[in-house]
MDAnalysis code that builds the backbone (N, CA, C; Angstrom):
import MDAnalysis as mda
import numpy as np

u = mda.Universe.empty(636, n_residues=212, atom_resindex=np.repeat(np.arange(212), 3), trajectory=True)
u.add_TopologyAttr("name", ["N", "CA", "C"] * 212)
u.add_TopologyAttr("resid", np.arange(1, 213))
u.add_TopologyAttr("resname", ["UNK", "UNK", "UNK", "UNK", "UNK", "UNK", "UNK", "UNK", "UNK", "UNK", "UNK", "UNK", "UNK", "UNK", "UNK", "UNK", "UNK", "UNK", "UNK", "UNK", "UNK", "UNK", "UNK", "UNK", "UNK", "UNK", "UNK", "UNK", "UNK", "UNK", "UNK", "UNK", "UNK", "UNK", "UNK", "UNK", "UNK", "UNK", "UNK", "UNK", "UNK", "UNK", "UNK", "UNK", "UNK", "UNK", "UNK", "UNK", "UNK", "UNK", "UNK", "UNK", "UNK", "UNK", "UNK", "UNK", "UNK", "UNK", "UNK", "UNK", "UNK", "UNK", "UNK", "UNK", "UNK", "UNK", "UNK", "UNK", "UNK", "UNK", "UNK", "UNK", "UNK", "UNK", "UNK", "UNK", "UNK", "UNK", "UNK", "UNK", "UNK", "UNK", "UNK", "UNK", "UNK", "UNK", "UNK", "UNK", "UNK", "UNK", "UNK", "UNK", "UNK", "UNK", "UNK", "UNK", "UNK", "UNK", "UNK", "UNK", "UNK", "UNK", "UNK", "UNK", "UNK", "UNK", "UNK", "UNK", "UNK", "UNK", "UNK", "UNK", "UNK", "UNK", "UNK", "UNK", "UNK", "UNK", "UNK", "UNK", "UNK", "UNK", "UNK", "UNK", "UNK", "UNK", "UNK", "UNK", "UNK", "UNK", "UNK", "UNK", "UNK", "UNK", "UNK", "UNK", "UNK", "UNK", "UNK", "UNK", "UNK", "UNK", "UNK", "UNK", "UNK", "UNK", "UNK", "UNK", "UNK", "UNK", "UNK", "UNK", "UNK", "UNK", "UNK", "UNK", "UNK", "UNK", "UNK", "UNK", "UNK", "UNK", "UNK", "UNK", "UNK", "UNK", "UNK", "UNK", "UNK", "UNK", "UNK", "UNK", "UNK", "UNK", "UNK", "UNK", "UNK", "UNK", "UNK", "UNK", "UNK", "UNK", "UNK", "UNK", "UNK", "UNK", "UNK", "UNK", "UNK", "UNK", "UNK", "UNK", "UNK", "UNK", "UNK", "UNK", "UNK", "UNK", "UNK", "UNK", "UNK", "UNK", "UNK", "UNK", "UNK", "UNK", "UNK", "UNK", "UNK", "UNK", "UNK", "UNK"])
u.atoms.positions = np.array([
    [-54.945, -10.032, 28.220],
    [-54.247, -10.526, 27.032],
    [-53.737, -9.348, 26.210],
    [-52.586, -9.767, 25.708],
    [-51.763, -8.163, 25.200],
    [-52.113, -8.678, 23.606],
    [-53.129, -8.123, 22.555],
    [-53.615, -8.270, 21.998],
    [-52.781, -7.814, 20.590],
    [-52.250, -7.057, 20.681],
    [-51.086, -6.595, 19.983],
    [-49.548, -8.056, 20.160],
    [-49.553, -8.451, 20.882],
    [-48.141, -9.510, 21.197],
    [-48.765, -10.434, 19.915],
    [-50.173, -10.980, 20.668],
    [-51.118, -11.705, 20.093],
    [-50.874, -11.754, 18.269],
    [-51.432, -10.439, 17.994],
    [-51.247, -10.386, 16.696],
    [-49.116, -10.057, 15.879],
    [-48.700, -9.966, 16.673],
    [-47.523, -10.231, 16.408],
    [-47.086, -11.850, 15.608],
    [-47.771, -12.854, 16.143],
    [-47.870, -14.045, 15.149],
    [-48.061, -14.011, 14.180],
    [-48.744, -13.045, 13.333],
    [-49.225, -12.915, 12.546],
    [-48.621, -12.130, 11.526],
    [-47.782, -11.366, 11.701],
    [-47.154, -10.300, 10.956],
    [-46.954, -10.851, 9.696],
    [-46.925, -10.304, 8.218],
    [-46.783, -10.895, 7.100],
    [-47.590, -11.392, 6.374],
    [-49.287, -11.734, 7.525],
    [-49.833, -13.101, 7.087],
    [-51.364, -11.864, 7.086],
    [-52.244, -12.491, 6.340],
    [-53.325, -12.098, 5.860],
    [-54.227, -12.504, 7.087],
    [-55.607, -11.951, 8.007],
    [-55.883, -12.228, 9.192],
    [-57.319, -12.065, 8.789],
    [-57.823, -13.750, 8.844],
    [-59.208, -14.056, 8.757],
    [-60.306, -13.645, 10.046],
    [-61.353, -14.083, 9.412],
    [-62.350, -13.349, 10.771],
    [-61.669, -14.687, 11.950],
    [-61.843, -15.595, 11.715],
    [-61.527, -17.289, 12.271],
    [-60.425, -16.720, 13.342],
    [-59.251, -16.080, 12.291],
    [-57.886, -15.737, 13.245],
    [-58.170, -14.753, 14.507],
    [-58.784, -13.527, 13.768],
    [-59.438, -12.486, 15.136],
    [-60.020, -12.780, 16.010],
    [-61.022, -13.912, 15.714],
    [-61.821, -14.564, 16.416],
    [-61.365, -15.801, 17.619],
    [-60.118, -16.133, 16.983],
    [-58.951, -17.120, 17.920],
    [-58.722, -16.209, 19.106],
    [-57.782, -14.906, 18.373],
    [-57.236, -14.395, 19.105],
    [-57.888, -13.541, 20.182],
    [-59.442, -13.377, 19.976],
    [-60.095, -12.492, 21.059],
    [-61.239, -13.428, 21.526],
    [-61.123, -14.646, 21.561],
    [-61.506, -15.760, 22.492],
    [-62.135, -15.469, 23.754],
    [-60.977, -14.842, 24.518],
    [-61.534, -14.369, 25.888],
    [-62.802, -13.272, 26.130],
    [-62.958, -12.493, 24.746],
    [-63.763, -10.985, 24.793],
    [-65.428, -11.824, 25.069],
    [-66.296, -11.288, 25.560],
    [-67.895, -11.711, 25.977],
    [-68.518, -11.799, 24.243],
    [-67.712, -10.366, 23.569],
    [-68.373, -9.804, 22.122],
    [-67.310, -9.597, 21.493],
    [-66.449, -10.283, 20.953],
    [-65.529, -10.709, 20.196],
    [-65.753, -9.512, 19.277],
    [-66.548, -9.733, 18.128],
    [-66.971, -8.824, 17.180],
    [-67.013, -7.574, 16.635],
    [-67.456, -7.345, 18.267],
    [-67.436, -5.844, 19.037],
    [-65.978, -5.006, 18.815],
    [-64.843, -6.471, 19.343],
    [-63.691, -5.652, 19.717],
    [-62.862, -5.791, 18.726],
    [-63.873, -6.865, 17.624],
    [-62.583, -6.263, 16.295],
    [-62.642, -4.854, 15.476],
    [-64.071, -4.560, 15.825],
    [-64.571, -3.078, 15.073],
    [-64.149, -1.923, 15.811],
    [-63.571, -2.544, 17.058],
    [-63.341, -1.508, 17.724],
    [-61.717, -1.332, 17.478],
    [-60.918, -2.372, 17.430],
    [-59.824, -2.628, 16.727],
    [-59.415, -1.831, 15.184],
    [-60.349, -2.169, 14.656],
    [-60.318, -1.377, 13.178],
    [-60.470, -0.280, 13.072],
    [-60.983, 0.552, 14.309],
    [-61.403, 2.114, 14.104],
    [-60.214, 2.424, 15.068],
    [-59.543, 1.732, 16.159],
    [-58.204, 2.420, 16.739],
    [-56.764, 2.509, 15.835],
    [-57.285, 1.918, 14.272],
    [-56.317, 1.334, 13.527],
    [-55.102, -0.089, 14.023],
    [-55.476, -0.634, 14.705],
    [-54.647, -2.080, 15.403],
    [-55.051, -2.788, 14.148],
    [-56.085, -2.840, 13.682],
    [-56.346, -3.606, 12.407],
    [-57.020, -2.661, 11.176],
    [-56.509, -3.334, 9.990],
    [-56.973, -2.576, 8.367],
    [-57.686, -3.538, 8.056],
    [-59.078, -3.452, 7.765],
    [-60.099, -4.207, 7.245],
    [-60.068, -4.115, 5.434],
    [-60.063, -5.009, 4.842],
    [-59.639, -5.290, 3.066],
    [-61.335, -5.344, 3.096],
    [-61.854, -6.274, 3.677],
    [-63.129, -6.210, 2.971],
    [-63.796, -7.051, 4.368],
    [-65.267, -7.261, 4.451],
    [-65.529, -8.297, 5.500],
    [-65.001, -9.325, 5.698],
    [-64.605, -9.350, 7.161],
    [-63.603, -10.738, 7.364],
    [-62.669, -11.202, 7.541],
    [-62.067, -9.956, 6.559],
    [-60.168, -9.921, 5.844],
    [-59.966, -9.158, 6.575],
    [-58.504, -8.695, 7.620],
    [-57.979, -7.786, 7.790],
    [-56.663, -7.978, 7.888],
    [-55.872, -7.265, 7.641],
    [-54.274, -7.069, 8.320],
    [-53.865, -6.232, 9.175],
    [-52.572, -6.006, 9.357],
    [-52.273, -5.377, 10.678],
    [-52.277, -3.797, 10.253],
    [-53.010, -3.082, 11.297],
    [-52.874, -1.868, 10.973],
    [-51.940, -0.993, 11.210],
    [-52.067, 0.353, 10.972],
    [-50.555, 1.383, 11.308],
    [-50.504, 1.588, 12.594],
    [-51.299, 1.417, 13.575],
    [-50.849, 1.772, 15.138],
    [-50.488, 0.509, 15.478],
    [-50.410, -0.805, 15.401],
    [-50.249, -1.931, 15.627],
    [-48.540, -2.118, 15.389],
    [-47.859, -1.269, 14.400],
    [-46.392, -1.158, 14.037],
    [-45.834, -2.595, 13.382],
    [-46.834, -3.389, 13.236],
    [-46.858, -4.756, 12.942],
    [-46.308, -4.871, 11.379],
    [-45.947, -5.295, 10.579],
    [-45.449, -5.429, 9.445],
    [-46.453, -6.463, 8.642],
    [-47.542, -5.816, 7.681],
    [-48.724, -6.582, 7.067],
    [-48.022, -7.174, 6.384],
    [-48.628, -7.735, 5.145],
    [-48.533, -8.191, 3.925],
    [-48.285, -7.791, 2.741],
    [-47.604, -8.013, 1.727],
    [-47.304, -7.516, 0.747],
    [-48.685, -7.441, -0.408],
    [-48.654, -6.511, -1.256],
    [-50.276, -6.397, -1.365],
    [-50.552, -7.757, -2.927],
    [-49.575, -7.985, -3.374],
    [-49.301, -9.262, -3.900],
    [-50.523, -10.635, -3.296],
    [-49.698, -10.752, -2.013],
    [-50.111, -11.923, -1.131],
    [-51.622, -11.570, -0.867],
    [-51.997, -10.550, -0.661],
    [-53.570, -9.967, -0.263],
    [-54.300, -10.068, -1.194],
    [-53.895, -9.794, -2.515],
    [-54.552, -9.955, -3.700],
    [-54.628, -11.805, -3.983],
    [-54.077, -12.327, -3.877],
    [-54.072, -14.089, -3.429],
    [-55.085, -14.518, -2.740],
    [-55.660, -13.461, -1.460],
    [-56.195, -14.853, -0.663],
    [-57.665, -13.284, -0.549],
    [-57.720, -12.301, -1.579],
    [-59.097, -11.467, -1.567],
    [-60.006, -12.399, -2.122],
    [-59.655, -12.980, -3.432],
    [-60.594, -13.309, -3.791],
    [-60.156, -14.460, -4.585],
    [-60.104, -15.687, -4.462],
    [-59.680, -16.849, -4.566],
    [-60.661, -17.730, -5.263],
    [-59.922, -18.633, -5.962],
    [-58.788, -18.936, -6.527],
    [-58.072, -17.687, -7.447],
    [-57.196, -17.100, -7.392],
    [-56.500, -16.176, -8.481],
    [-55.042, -16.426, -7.844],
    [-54.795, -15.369, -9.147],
    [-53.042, -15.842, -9.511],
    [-52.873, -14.080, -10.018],
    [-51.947, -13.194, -9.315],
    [-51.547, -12.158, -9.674],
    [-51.017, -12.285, -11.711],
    [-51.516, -11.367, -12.418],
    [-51.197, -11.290, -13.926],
    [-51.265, -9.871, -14.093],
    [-51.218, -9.931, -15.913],
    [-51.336, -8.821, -16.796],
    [-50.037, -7.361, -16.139],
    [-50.755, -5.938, -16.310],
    [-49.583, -5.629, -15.770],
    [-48.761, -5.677, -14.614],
    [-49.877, -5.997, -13.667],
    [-48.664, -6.403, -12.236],
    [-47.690, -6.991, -12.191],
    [-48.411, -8.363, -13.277],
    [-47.302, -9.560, -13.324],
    [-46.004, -8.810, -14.261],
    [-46.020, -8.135, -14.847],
    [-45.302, -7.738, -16.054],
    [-44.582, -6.769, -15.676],
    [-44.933, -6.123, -14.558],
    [-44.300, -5.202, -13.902],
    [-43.146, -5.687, -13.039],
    [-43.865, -6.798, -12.269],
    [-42.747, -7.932, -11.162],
    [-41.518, -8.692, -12.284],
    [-41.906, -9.018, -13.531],
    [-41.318, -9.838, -13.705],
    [-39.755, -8.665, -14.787],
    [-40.476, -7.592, -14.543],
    [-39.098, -6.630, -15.419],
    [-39.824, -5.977, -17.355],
    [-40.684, -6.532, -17.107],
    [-41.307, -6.537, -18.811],
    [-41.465, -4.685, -19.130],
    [-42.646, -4.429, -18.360],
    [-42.652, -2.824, -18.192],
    [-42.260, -2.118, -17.336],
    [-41.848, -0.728, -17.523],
    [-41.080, -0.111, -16.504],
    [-41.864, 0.985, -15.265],
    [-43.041, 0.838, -15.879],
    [-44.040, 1.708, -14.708],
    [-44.218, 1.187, -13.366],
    [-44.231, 1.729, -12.024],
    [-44.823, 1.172, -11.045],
    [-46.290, 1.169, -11.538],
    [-46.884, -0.204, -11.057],
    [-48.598, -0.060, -11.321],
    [-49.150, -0.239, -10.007],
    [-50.294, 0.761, -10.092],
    [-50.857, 1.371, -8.940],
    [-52.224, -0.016, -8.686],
    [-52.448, -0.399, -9.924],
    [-53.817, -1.329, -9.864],
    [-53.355, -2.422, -9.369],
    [-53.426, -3.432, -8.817],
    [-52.825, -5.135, -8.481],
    [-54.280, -6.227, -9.042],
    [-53.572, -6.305, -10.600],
    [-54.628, -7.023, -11.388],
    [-54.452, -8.929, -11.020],
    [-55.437, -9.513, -11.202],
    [-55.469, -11.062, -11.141],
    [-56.409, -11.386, -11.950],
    [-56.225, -13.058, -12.229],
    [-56.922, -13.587, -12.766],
    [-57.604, -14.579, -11.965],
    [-59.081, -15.120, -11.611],
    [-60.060, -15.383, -11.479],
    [-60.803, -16.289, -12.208],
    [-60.989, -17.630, -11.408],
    [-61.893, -18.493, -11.560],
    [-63.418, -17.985, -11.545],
    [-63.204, -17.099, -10.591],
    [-65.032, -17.130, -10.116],
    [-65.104, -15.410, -10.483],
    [-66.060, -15.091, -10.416],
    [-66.582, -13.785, -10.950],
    [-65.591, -12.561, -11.198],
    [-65.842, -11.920, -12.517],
    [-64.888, -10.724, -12.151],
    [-65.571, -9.833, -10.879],
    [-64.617, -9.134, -10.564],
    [-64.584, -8.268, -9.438],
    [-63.502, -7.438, -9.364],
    [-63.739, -6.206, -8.440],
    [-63.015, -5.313, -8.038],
    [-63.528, -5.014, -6.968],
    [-62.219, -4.593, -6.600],
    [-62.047, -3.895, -4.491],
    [-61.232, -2.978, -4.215],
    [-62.167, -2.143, -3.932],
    [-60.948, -0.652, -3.219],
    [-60.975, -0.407, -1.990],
    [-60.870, -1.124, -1.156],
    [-59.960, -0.772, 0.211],
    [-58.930, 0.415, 0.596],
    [-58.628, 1.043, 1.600],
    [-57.885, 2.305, 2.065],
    [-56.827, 1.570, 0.885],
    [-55.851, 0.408, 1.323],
    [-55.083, 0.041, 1.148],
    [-54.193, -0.108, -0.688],
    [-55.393, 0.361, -1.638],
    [-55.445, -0.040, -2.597],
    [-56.280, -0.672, -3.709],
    [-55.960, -0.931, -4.863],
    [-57.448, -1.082, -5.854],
    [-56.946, -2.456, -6.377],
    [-57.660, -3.590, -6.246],
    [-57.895, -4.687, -6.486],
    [-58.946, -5.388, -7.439],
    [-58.581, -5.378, -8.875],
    [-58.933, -5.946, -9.942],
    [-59.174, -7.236, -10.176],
    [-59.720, -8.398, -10.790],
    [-60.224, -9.574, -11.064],
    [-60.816, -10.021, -12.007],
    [-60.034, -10.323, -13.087],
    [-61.177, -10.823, -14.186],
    [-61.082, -12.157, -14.210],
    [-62.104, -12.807, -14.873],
    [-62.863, -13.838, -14.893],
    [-61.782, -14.608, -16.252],
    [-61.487, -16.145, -15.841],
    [-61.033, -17.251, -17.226],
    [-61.703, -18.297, -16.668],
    [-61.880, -19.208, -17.861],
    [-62.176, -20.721, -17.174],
    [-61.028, -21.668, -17.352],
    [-61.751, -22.742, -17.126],
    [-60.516, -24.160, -17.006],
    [-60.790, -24.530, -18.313],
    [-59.612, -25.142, -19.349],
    [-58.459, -25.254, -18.515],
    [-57.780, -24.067, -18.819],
    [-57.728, -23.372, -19.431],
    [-56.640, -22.267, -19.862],
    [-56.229, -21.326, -18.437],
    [-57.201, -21.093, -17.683],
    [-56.876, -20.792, -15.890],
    [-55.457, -21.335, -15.622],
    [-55.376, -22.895, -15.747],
    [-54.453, -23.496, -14.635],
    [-53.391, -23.037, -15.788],
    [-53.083, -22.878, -16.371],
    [-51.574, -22.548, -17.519],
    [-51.014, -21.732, -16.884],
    [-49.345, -21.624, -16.934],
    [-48.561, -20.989, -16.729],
    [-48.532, -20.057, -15.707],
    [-49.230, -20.702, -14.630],
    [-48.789, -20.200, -13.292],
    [-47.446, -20.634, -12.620],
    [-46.663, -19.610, -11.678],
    [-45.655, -19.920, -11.062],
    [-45.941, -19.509, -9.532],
    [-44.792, -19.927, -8.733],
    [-44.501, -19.445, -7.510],
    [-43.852, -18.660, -7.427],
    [-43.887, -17.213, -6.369],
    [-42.594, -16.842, -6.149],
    [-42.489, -16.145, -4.773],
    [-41.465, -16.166, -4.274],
    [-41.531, -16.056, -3.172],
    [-40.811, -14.130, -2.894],
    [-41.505, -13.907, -2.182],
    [-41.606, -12.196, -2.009],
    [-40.807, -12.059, -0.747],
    [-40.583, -12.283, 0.394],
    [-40.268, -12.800, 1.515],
    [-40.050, -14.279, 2.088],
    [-39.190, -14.314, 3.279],
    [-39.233, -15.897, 3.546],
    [-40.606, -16.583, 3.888],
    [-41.395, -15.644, 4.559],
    [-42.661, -16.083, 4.930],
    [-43.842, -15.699, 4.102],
    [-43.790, -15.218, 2.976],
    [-44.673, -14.480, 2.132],
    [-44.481, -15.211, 0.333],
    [-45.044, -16.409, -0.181],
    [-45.107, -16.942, -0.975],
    [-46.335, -16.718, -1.596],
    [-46.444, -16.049, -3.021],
    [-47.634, -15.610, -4.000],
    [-47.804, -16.547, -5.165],
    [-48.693, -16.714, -5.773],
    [-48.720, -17.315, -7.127],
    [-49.320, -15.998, -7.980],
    [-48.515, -16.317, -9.242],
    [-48.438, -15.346, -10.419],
    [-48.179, -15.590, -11.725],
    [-48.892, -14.933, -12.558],
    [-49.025, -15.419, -13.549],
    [-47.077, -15.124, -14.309],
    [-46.632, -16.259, -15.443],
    [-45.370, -15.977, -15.988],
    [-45.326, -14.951, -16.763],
    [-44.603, -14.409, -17.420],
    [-44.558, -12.840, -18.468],
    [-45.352, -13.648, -19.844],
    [-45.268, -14.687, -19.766],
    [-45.967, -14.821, -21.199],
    [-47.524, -15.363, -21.072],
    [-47.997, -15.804, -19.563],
    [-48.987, -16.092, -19.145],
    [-50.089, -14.494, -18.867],
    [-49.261, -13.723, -18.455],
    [-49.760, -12.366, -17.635],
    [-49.943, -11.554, -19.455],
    [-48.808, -11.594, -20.491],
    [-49.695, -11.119, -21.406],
    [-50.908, -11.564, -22.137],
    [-50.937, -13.224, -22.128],
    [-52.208, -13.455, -22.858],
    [-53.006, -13.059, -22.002],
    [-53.009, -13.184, -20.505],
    [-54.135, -12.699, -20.424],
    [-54.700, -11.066, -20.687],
    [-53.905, -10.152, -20.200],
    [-54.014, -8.962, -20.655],
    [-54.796, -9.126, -22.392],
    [-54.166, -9.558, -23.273],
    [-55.398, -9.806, -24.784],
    [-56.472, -10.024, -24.686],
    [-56.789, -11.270, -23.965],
    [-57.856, -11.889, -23.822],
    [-58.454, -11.621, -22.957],
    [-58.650, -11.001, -21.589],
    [-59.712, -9.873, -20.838],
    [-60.012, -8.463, -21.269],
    [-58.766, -7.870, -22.130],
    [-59.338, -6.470, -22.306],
    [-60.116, -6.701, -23.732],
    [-61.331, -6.142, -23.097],
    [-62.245, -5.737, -24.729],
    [-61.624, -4.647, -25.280],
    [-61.860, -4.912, -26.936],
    [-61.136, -4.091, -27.727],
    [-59.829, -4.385, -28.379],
    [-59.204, -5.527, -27.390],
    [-57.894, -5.345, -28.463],
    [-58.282, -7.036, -29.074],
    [-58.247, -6.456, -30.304],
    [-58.223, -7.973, -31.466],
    [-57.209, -7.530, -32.320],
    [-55.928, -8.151, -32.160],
    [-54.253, -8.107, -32.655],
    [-55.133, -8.988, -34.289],
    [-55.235, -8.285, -35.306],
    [-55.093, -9.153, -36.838],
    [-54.231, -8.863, -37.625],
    [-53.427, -8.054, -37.033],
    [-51.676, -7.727, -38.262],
    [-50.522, -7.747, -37.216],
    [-49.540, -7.787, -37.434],
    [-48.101, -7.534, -37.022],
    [-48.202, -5.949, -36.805],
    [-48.067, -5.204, -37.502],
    [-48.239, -3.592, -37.402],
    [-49.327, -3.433, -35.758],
    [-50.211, -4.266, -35.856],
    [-51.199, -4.083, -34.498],
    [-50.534, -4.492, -32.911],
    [-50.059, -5.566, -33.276],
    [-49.119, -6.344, -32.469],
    [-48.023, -5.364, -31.748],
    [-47.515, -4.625, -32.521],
    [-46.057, -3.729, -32.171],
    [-46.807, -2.820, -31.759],
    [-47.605, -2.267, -32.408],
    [-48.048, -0.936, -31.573],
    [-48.494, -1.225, -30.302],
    [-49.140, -2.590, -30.126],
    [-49.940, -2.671, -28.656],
    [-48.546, -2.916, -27.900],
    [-47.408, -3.899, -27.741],
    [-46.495, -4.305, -27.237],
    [-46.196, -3.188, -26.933],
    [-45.443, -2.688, -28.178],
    [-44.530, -1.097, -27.317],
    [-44.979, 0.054, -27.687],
    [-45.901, 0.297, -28.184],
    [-46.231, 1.743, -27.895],
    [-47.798, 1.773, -26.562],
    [-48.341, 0.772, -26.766],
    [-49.246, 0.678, -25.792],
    [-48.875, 0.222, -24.323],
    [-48.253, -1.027, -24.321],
    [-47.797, -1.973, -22.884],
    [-46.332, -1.492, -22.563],
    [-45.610, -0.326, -23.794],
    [-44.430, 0.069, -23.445],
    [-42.882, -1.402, -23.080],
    [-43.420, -2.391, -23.595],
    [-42.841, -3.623, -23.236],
    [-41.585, -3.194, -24.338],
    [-39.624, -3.596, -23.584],
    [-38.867, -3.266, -24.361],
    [-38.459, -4.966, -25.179],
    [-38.269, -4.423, -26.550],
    [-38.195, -5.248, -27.821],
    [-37.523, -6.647, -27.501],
    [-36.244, -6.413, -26.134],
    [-35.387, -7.444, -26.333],
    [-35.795, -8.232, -25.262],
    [-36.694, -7.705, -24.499],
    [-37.359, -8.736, -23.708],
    [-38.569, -9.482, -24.219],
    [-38.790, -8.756, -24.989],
    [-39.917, -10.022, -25.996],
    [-39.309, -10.835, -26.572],
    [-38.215, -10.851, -26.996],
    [-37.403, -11.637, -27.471],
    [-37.322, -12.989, -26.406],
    [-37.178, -12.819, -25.187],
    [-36.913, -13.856, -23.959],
    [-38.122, -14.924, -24.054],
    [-39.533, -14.062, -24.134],
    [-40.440, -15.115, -24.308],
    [-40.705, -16.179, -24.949],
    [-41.280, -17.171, -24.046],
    [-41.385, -18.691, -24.782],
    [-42.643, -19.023, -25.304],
    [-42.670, -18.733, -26.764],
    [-43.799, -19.174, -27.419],
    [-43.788, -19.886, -27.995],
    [-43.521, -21.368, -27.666],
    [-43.910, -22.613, -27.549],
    [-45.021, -23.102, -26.571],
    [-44.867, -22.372, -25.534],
    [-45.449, -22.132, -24.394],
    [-47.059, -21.545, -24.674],
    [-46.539, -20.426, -25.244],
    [-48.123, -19.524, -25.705],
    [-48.540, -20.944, -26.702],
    [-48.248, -21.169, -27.646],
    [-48.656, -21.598, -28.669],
    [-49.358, -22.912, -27.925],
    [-48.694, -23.549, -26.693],
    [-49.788, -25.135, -26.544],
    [-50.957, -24.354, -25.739],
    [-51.163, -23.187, -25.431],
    [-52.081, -23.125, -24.391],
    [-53.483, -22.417, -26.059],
    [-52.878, -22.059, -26.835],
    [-53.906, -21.808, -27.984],
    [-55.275, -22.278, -28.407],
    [-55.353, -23.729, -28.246],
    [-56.341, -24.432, -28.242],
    [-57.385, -24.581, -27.395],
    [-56.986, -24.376, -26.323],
    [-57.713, -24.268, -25.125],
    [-57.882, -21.999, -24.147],
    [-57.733, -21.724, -25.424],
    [-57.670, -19.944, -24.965],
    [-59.052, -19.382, -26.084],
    [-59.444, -18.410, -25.357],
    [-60.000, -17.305, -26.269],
    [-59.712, -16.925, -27.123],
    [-59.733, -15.683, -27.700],
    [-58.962, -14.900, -28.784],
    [-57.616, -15.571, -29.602],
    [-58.739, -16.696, -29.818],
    [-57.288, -17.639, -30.239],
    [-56.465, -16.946, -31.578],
    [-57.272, -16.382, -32.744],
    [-56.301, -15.511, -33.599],
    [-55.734, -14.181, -32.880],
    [-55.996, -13.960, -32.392],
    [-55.077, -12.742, -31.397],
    [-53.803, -13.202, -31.029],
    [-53.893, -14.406, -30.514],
    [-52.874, -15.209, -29.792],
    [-51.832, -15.636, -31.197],
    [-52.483, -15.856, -31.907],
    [-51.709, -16.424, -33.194],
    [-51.224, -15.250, -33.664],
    [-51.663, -14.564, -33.645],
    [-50.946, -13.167, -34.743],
    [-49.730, -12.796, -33.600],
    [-49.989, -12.795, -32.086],
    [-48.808, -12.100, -31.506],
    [-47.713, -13.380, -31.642],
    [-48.573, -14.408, -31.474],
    [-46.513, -15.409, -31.922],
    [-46.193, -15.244, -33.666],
    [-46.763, -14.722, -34.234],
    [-46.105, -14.639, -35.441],
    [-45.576, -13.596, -35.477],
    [-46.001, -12.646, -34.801],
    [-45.126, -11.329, -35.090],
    [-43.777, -11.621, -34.109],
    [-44.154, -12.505, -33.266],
    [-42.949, -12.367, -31.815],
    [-41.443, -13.036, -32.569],
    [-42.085, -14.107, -33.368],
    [-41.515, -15.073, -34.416],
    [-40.262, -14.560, -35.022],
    [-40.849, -13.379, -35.910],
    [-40.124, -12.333, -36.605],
    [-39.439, -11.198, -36.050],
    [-39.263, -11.087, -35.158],
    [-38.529, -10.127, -33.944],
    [-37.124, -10.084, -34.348],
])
């Protein structure tokens, strides 16, 4: 079995133990030959279980978006990643942050550093979108006005109680430019208020956003 063709199905797609385990069916010690796989580089191991296609494999993985989706689940890519994808700030960001039902966490794999903080329901399910990265590569992510509350409301330390606090964190801290705050829909922020954390945090940034 040409084990490489094999994983050619796969290209794009995130590769469970289940999938390796499909695909090396025929092996006596399956197990054996995925570790042995992972050290010829044919496969990049994310964490137990998880792998994608590796650099000798020439295979075309996943976008690290989509990997951050199915590391540690339920999450929804946010904060600056999201803010980064969506045009808000102008830095490439090296971290690929999410938000998280179930425990915070972090993961550093060869591949990259994978962040996770913790919300509950309902304020979790708010203002998630789809978007599609490739034809075969569909992520969920938080919206620009979803990805900043959360950024408020996971990082300790920032409690926004003036307008003056507000601007400095926006653009001198998150570097976010003026006329794209302007775009945001805080009507939007404002119904998810009741059901959020740092609910005066949240209130002070739509009043300052208000006055823009």
């Amino acid at each position: 079995m040409d084990i490489k063709q094999a994983l050619e199905n796969y290209a794009e797609t995130p590769i469970t133990r289940q999938i390796a385990l499909s695909i090396l069916k025929d092996y006596k010690r399956p197990n054996d030959k995925i570790n042995e796989l992972v050290k010829s580089g044919i496969l990049t191991a994310v964490k137990r279980g998880f792998y994608i296609p590796g650099p000798k494999s020439k295979i075309l993985g996943p976008e690290l978006f989509l990997i951050a989706n199915h590391l540690w689940g339920p999450s929804y890519i946010s904060m600056e990643s999201a803010l980064s994808y969506w045009g808000y700030i102008p830095e490439k960001v090296y971290e690929i942050s999410s938000i998280t039902l179930k425990a915070t966490k972090v993961f550093n794999p060869k591949i990259g550093r994978f962040s996770f903080a913790h919300v509950g329901l309902p304020y979790y399910s708010f203002g998630q979108k789809t978007a599609q990265l490739t034809p075969k590569q569909s992520i969920i992510i938080g919206s620009p006005e979803k990805a900043l509350c959360d950024k408020i409301i996971t990082t300790s330390g920032i409690l926004l109680r003036s307008t003056n606090q507000v601007i400095d964190f926006l653009i001198e801290d998150m570097r976010i430019d003026e006329e794209k705050l302007k775009e945001l829909n805080l009507s939007e922020i404002a119904s998810w208020i009741p059901d959020a954390p740092k609910k005066n945090s949240l209130e002070m940034l739509i009043k300052t956003l208000y006055n823009l």
